[in-house]
N, C-alpha and C positions, 0 to 999 in steps of 0.2 A: 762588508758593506752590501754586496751584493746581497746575502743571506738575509740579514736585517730585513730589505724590502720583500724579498719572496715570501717570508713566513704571515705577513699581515697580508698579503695578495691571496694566499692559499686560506688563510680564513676568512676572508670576504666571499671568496668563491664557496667556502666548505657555507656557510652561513646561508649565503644565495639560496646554496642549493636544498637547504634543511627546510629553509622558508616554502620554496616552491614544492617540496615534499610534502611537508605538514597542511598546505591548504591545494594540495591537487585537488583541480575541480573534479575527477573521476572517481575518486576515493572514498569509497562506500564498506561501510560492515554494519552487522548486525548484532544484537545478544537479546537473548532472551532470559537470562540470569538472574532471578527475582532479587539477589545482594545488590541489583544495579537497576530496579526498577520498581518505584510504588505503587502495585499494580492498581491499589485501592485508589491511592489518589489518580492514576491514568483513567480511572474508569470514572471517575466524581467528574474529571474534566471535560471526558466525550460527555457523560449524560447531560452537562449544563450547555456544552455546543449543541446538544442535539435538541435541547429544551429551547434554543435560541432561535434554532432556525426552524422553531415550530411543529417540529417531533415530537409531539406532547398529545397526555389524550389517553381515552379508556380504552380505543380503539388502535394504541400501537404500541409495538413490541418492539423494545431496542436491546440485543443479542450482545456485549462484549464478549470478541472471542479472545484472554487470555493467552489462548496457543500462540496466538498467529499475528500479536504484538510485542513490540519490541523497543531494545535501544537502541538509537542509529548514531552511527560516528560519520560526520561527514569531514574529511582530513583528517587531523589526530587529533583535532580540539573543538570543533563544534559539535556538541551533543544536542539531542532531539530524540522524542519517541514519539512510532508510531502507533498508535490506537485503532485494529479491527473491529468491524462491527457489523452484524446485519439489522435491518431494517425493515420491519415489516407490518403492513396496514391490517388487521384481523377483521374478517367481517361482522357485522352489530351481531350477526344471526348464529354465530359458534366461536367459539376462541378456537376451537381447532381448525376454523377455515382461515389461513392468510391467504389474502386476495395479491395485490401485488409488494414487491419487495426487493430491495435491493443493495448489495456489500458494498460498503463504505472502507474510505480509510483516511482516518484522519493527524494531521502532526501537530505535535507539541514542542516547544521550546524545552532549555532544561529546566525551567521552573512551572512547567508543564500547563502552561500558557497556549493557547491554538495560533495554530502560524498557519496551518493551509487544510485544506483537503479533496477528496474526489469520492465521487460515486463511480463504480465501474458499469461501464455502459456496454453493454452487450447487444450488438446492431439485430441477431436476427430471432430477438425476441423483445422487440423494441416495444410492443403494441402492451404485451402482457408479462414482461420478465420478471420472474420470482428467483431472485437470485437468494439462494437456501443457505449455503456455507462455502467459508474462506479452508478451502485445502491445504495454500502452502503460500508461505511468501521466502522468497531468496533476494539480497542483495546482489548487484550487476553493475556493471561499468559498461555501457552501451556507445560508443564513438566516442570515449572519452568524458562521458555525465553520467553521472550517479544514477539508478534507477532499481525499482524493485520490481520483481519478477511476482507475480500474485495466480493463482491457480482458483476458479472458482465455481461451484458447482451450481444449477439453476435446471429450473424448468419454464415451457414458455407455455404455462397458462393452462386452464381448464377451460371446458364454457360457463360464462357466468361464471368464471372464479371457484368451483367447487367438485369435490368427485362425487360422481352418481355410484360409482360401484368401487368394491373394496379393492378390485382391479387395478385402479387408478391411482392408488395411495402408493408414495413410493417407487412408481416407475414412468417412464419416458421425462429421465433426467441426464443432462447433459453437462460437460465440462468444458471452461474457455481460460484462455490466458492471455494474460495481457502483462503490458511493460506501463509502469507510472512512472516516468521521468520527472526528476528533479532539477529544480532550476534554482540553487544558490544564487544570494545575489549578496551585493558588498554590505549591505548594512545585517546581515545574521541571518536575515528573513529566507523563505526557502518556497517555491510554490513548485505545484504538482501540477501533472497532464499525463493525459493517458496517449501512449502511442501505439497502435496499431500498425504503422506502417511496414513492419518486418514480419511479425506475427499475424496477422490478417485479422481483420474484425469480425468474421465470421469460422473463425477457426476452431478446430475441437483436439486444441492440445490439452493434454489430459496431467503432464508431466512434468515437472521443472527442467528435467535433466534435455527431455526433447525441446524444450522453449529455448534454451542455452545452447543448446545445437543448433538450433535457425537462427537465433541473434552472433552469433560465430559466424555462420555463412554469409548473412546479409551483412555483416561489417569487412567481408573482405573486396 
């Protein structure tokens, strides 16, 4: 008799705990495994977000970078992918000059639908940031929330937006990292923000592995 009742008590607990498994709110991965992602259609879907929110035009260049998007599993059954992308204004006067510019990243549901996104905001090139390319993105568990770890390279500006000498092409570029935290919420939906608060807004980590060593320290 006794036996009887422990066996359904140990599967309500085994159940519980499969449940609170499969939707931990800190449970983040990534793939980049093209068997698991359209890239074609990922990229048809940034460029109509981008066409929406008035990214359009002779004069702008929208960059998907393939590398450095992804599928993301948030618990073991909500799927979403993330969409890289740089941004950038070209002067009327050369296509070779991009005046300013900046790495996006935007999500999709699994029917690759837009659910949120961010521009990464780099505090001390705020006036003129040309943010050039997406180095590296890592998934992270940050206090227990989902977040990705993003590496991004930039310069802040020329005068007038252009190089006088050949000098200038190619150098005094710099490297930032930032943390975009996710915020799951109950109905599927997922919104982003960028956190600075561990990593510093004016930081020149260069590294994923160094960024995961300061979010280790400040979480203890």
């Amino acid at each position: 008799m006794k036996k009887s009742r422990l066996v359904p008590g140990l599967f309500s607990v085994l159940l519980l705990t499969s449940i609170a498994h499969a939707f931990s709110p800190g449970r983040i991965s990534l793939s980049g495994n093209p068997s698991e992602i359209d890239f074609h259609r990922l990229e048809k879907a940034l460029l109509e977000k981008s066409r929406q929110r008035g990214e359009t035009g002779k004069y702008v260049y929208i960059d998907f970078n393939g590398a450095q998007s992804f599928m993301m599993m948030l618990g073991s059954s909500n799927k979403y992918y993330i969409a890289s992308s740089k941004v950038a204004f070209i002067s009327k006067k050369s296509i070779d000059d991009f005046g300013r510019g900046y790495c996006q990243f935007d999500l999709f549901d699994n029917d690759y639908q837009y659910v949120d996104g961010v521009r990464v905001h780099i505090k001390d090139a705020e006036a003129t940031n040309v943010c050039n390319y997406i180095y590296g993105v890592s998934a992270v568990t940050y206090r227990n929330q989902p977040g990705l770890l993003v590496v991004v390279q930039y310069h802040d500006g020329l005068p007038q937006g252009t190089a006088k000498t050949i000098d200038e092409i190619g150098n005094g570029y710099h490297r930032f990292t930032t943390l975009l935290v996710l915020d799951p919420h109950p109905d599927g939906s997922v919104s982003m923000r960028q956190d600075d608060s561990c990593l510093g807004a004016m930081n020149q980590i260069d590294t994923l592995s160094v960024a995961r060593k300061r979010l280790a320290e400040c979480s203890q």
